[in-house]
C-alpha positions as CSV (number, residue, x, y, z in Angstrom):
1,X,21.0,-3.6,21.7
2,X,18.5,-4.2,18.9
3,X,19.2,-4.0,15.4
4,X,16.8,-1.7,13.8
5,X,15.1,-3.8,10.5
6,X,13.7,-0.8,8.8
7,X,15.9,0.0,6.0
8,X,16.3,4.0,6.1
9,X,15.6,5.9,2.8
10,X,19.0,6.5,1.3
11,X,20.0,9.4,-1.1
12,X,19.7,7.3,-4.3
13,X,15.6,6.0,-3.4
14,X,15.4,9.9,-3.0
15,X,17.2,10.2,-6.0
16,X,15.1,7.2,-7.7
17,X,11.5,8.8,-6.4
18,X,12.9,12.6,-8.1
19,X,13.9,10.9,-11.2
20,X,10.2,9.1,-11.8
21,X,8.4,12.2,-10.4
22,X,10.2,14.6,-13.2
23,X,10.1,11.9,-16.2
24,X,6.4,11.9,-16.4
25,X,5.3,15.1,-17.9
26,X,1.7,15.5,-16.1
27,X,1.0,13.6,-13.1
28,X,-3.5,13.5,-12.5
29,X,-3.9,13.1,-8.2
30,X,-6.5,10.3,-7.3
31,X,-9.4,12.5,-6.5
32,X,-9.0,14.5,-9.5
33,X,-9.4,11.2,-11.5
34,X,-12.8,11.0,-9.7
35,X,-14.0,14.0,-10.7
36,X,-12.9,13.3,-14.2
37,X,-15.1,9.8,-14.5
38,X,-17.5,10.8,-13.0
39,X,-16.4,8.0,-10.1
40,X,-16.2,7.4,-6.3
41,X,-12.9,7.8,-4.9
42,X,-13.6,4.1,-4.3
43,X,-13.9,3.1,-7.4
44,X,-10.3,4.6,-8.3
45,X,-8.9,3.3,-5.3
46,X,-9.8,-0.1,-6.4
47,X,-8.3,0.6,-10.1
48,X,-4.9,1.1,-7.7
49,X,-5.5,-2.0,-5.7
50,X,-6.5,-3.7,-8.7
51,X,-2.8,-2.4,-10.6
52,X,-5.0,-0.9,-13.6
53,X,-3.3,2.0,-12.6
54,X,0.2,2.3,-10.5
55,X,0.4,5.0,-8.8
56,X,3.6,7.4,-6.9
57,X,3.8,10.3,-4.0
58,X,4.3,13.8,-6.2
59,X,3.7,17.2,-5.0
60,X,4.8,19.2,-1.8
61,X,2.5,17.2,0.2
62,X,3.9,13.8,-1.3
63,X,0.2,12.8,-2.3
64,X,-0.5,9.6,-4.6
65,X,-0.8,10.3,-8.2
66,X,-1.5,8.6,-11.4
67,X,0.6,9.5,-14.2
68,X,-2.0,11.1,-16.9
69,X,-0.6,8.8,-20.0
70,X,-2.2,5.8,-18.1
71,X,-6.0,7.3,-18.6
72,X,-8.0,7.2,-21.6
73,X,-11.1,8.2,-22.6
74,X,-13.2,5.7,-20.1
75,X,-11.0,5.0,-17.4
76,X,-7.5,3.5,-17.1
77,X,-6.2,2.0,-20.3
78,X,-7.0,-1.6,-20.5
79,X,-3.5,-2.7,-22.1
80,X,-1.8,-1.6,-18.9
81,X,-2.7,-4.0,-16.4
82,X,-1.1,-6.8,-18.0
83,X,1.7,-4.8,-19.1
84,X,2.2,-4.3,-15.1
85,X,2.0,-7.6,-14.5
86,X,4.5,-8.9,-17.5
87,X,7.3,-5.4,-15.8
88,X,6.5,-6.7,-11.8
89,X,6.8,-10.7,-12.3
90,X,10.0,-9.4,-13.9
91,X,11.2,-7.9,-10.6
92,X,9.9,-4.3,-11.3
93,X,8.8,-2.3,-8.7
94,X,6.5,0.7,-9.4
95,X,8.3,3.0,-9.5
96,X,10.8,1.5,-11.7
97,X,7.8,0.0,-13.7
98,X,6.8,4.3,-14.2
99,X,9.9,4.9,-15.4
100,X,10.7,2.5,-17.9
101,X,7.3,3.3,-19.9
102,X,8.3,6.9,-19.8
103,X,11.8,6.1,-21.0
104,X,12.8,7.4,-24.3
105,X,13.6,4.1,-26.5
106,X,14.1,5.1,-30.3
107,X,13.9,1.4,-31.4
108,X,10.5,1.2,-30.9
109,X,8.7,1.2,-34.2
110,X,6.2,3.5,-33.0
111,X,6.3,6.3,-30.4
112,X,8.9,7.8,-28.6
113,X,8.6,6.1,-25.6
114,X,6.5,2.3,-24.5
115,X,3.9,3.9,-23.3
116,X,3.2,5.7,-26.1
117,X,4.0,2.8,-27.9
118,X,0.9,1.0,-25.8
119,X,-1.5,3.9,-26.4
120,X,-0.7,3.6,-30.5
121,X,-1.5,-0.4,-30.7
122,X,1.6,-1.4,-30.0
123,X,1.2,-4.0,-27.1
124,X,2.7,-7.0,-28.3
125,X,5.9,-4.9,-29.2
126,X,6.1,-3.3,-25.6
127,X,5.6,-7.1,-23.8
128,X,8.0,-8.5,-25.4
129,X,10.1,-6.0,-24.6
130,X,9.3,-6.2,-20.8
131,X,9.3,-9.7,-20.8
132,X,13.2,-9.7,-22.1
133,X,14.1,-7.0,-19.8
134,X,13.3,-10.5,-16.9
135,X,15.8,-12.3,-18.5
């Protein structure tokens, strides 16, 4: 008999993928970003492969989406990707990585949450913050 090495989806990554899904307030779908730049669907796809933006399945038909805090005016907010980077080399995976920059954290000195933090200057603030959370 063979021991199957998959890893079945329990009722808390269910849990975990409804909590990230309802703490961003507007999620933008990939194609829709397209349309928005003005882009190929390449182009975005390589922002995802790239982690300028992280994306997560939303939606009846569990389709990837961006949430919309992580777009500015040209394309994905530059101050991310490093951000990212700092959360995941911590041992953050996406979805967790989501949700911590939508998490409400009144001891930032600006913004409600890090990612607002990011989007008002705040990007030293917010990586040292991620960079504690590693140790």
């Amino acid at each position: 008999m063979t021991e199957d090495l998959a890893a079945p989806t329990t009722s808390d990554d269910a849990l975990a993928a409804d909590d990230v899904s309802d703490m961003v307030p507007e999620w933008v779908y990939l194609p829709d970003i397209a349309q928005r730049y003005d882009l190929p669907l390449s182009r975005v796809r390589r922002f995802v492969a790239d982690r300028e933006l992280l994306t997560h399945r939303v939606g009846p038909n569990r389709a990837l989406a961006v949430p919309a805090g992580f777009l500015g005016a040209d394309g994905p907010l530059p101050e991310l990707k490093g951000t990212f980077t700092v959360l995941a080399d911590g041992g953050m995976n996406d979805g967790e990585i989501i949700r911590w920059l939508h998490m409400p954290d009144p001891t930032l000195p600006v913004g409600d949450t890090p990612l607002a933090a990011l989007r008002l200057g705040h990007k030293t603030e917010v990586r040292r913050r991620a960079q504690a959370l590693a140790f």
